[in-house]
C-alpha positions as CSV (number, residue, x, y, z in Angstrom):
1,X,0.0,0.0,0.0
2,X,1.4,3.1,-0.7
3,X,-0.3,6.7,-0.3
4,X,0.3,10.3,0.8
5,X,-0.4,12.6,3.0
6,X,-0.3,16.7,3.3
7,X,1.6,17.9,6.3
8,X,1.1,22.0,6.2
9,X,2.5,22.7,9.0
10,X,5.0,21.6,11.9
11,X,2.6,20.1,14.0
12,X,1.3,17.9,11.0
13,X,4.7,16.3,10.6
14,X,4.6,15.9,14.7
15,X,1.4,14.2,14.5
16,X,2.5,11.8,11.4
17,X,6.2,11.0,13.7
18,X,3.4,10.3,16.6
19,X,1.4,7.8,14.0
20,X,4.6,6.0,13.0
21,X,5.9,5.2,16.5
22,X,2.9,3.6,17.2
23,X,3.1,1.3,14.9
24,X,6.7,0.3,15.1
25,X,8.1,-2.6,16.3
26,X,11.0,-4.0,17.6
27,X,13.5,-5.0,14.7
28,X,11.2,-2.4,11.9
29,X,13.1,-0.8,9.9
30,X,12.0,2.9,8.4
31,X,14.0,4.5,5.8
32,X,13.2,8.0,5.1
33,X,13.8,9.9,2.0
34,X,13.7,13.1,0.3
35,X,16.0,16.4,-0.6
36,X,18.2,18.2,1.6
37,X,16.1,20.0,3.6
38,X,12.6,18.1,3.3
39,X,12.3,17.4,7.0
40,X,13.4,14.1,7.4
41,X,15.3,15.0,10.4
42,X,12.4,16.8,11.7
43,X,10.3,13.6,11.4
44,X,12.9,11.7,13.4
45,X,13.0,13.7,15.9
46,X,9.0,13.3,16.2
47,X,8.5,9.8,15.9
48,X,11.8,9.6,18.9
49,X,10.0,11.9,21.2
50,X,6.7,9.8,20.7
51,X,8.7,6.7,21.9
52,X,10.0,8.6,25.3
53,X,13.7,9.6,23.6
54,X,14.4,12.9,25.9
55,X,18.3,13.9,25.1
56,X,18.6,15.6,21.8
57,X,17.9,14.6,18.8
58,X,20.2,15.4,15.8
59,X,21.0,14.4,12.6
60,X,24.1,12.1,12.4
61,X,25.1,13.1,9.2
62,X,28.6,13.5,10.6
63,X,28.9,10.5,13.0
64,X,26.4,8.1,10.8
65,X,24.9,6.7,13.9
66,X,23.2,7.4,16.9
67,X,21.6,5.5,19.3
68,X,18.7,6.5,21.7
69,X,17.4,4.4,24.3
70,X,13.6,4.3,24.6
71,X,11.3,2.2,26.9
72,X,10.4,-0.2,23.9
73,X,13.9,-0.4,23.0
74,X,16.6,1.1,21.4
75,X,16.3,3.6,18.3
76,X,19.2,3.4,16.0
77,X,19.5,6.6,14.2
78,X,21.7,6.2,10.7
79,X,22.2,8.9,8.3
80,X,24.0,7.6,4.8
81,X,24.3,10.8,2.8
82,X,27.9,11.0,3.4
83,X,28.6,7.4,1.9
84,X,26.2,7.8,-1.4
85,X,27.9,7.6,-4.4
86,X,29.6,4.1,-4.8
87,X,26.8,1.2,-4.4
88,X,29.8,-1.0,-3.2
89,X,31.2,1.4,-0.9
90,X,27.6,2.0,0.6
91,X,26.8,-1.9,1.3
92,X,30.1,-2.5,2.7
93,X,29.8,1.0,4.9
94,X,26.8,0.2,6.0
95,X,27.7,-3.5,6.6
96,X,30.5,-2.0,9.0
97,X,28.0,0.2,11.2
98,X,26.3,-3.2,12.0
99,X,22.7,-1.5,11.4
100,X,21.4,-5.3,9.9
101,X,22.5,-6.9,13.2
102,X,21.2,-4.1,15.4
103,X,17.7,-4.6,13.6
104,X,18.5,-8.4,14.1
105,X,18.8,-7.6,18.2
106,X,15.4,-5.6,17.8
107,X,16.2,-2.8,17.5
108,X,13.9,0.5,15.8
109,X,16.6,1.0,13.3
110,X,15.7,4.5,11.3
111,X,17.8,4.9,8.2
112,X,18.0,8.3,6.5
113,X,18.8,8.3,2.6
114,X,19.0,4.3,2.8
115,X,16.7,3.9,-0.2
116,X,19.5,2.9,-1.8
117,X,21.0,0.3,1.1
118,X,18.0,-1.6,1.6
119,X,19.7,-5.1,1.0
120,X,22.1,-4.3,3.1
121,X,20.1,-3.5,5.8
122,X,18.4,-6.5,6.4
123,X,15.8,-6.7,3.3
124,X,12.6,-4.3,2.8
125,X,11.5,-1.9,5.4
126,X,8.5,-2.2,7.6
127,X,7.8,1.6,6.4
128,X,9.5,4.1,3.8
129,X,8.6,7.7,4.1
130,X,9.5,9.8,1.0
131,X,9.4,13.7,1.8
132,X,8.4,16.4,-0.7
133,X,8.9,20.3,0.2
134,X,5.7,22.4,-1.2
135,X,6.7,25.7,1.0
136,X,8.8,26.8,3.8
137,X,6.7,24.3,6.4
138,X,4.5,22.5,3.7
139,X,5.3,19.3,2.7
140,X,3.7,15.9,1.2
141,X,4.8,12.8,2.9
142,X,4.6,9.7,0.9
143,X,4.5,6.2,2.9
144,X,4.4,2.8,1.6
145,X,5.9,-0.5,3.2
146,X,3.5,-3.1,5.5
147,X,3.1,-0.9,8.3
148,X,1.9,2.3,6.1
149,X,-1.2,0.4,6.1
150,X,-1.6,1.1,9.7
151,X,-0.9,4.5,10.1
152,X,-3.9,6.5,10.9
Protein backbone atom coordinates (compact mmCIF):
# COMPACT_ATOMS: atom_id res chain seq x y z
CA UNK A 1 0.00 0.00 0.00
CA UNK A 2 1.42 3.10 -0.71
CA UNK A 3 -0.33 6.67 -0.35
CA UNK A 4 0.32 10.34 0.77
CA UNK A 5 -0.38 12.58 2.99
CA UNK A 6 -0.32 16.72 3.27
CA UNK A 7 1.58 17.90 6.29
CA UNK A 8 1.11 22.03 6.15
CA UNK A 9 2.50 22.67 8.97
CA UNK A 10 5.04 21.55 11.86
CA UNK A 11 2.56 20.12 14.04
CA UNK A 12 1.30 17.92 10.98
CA UNK A 13 4.73 16.33 10.62
CA UNK A 14 4.56 15.87 14.67
CA UNK A 15 1.36 14.16 14.50
CA UNK A 16 2.53 11.80 11.36
CA UNK A 17 6.20 10.98 13.66
CA UNK A 18 3.35 10.32 16.57
CA UNK A 19 1.41 7.77 13.97
CA UNK A 20 4.61 6.01 12.97
CA UNK A 21 5.86 5.23 16.51
CA UNK A 22 2.93 3.61 17.24
CA UNK A 23 3.09 1.33 14.87
CA UNK A 24 6.73 0.29 15.07
CA UNK A 25 8.15 -2.64 16.35
CA UNK A 26 10.97 -3.97 17.57
CA UNK A 27 13.54 -4.97 14.69
CA UNK A 28 11.19 -2.45 11.91
CA UNK A 29 13.09 -0.77 9.90
CA UNK A 30 11.96 2.94 8.35
CA UNK A 31 13.98 4.50 5.80
CA UNK A 32 13.24 8.02 5.08
CA UNK A 33 13.85 9.92 1.95
CA UNK A 34 13.68 13.10 0.28
CA UNK A 35 16.00 16.37 -0.63
CA UNK A 36 18.19 18.16 1.56
CA UNK A 37 16.10 19.98 3.56
CA UNK A 38 12.61 18.11 3.33
CA UNK A 39 12.25 17.38 6.99
CA UNK A 40 13.39 14.08 7.36
CA UNK A 41 15.26 14.99 10.35
CA UNK A 42 12.39 16.77 11.73
CA UNK A 43 10.29 13.56 11.38
CA UNK A 44 12.93 11.72 13.39
CA UNK A 45 13.05 13.69 15.93
CA UNK A 46 9.04 13.35 16.23
CA UNK A 47 8.54 9.83 15.85
CA UNK A 48 11.84 9.63 18.93
CA UNK A 49 10.03 11.88 21.19
CA UNK A 50 6.67 9.75 20.68
CA UNK A 51 8.75 6.66 21.85
CA UNK A 52 9.98 8.57 25.31
CA UNK A 53 13.70 9.64 23.58
CA UNK A 54 14.44 12.91 25.89
CA UNK A 55 18.27 13.91 25.07
CA UNK A 56 18.59 15.57 21.83
CA UNK A 57 17.92 14.61 18.79
CA UNK A 58 20.20 15.40 15.75
CA UNK A 59 20.96 14.43 12.56
CA UNK A 60 24.13 12.10 12.40
CA UNK A 61 25.11 13.11 9.24
CA UNK A 62 28.64 13.46 10.62
CA UNK A 63 28.95 10.47 13.05
CA UNK A 64 26.42 8.10 10.82
CA UNK A 65 24.85 6.66 13.86
CA UNK A 66 23.17 7.36 16.94
CA UNK A 67 21.59 5.53 19.31
CA UNK A 68 18.66 6.50 21.71
CA UNK A 69 17.40 4.38 24.31
CA UNK A 70 13.65 4.32 24.64
CA UNK A 71 11.31 2.19 26.93
CA UNK A 72 10.40 -0.18 23.87
CA UNK A 73 13.92 -0.38 22.98
CA UNK A 74 16.60 1.12 21.41
CA UNK A 75 16.34 3.57 18.30
CA UNK A 76 19.18 3.37 16.04
CA UNK A 77 19.45 6.55 14.18
CA UNK A 78 21.69 6.19 10.70
CA UNK A 79 22.18 8.92 8.29
CA UNK A 80 24.00 7.60 4.81
CA UNK A 81 24.27 10.84 2.77
CA UNK A 82 27.87 11.04 3.43
CA UNK A 83 28.55 7.43 1.90
CA UNK A 84 26.22 7.81 -1.36
CA UNK A 85 27.94 7.59 -4.38
CA UNK A 86 29.58 4.06 -4.78
CA UNK A 87 26.77 1.16 -4.38
CA UNK A 88 29.76 -0.96 -3.24
CA UNK A 89 31.16 1.36 -0.91
CA UNK A 90 27.65 1.99 0.62
CA UNK A 91 26.77 -1.86 1.28
CA UNK A 92 30.06 -2.49 2.73
CA UNK A 93 29.83 1.05 4.87
CA UNK A 94 26.77 0.20 5.99
CA UNK A 95 27.68 -3.47 6.61
CA UNK A 96 30.53 -1.98 9.02
CA UNK A 97 28.00 0.18 11.16
CA UNK A 98 26.33 -3.23 11.96
CA UNK A 99 22.67 -1.49 11.41
CA UNK A 100 21.43 -5.30 9.93
CA UNK A 101 22.49 -6.85 13.20
CA UNK A 102 21.22 -4.06 15.38
CA UNK A 103 17.71 -4.61 13.61
CA UNK A 104 18.52 -8.39 14.10
CA UNK A 105 18.84 -7.56 18.20
CA UNK A 106 15.35 -5.64 17.78
CA UNK A 107 16.16 -2.79 17.47
CA UNK A 108 13.93 0.49 15.82
CA UNK A 109 16.56 0.98 13.33
CA UNK A 110 15.68 4.50 11.28
CA UNK A 111 17.79 4.94 8.19
CA UNK A 112 17.95 8.26 6.49
CA UNK A 113 18.85 8.28 2.57
CA UNK A 114 19.01 4.30 2.82
CA UNK A 115 16.75 3.93 -0.18
CA UNK A 116 19.45 2.91 -1.84
CA UNK A 117 20.99 0.27 1.12
CA UNK A 118 17.97 -1.65 1.60
CA UNK A 119 19.69 -5.10 0.96
CA UNK A 120 22.12 -4.27 3.05
CA UNK A 121 20.13 -3.47 5.78
CA UNK A 122 18.44 -6.52 6.40
CA UNK A 123 15.82 -6.65 3.33
CA UNK A 124 12.59 -4.25 2.79
CA UNK A 125 11.52 -1.85 5.36
CA UNK A 126 8.47 -2.21 7.61
CA UNK A 127 7.82 1.55 6.39
CA UNK A 128 9.52 4.09 3.77
CA UNK A 129 8.63 7.71 4.10
CA UNK A 130 9.46 9.75 0.95
CA UNK A 131 9.41 13.72 1.82
CA UNK A 132 8.38 16.43 -0.68
CA UNK A 133 8.89 20.28 0.16
CA UNK A 134 5.74 22.40 -1.18
CA UNK A 135 6.71 25.67 0.99
CA UNK A 136 8.81 26.81 3.79
CA UNK A 137 6.69 24.25 6.45
CA UNK A 138 4.53 22.54 3.68
CA UNK A 139 5.33 19.25 2.72
CA UNK A 140 3.69 15.92 1.16
CA UNK A 141 4.79 12.81 2.90
CA UNK A 142 4.57 9.72 0.90
CA UNK A 143 4.46 6.22 2.89
CA UNK A 144 4.37 2.75 1.58
CA UNK A 145 5.86 -0.46 3.25
CA UNK A 146 3.53 -3.14 5.54
CA UNK A 147 3.08 -0.85 8.30
CA UNK A 148 1.88 2.32 6.12
CA UNK A 149 -1.18 0.40 6.12
CA UNK A 150 -1.57 1.13 9.72
CA UNK A 151 -0.92 4.50 10.07
CA UNK A 152 -3.93 6.54 10.93
Amino acid sequence: MKFSRALHTRRDTRRLGRAIARVLVPGDLLVLSGDLGSGKTFLVRAVARSLGVVESVTSPTFMLVQEHITPRGPLVHADLYRLLGDPRTLRLEVVRLGLRERRGEGALVVVEWGEHAIDALGGEPALSVSLTTRGEHERTATLSGPRANDIV
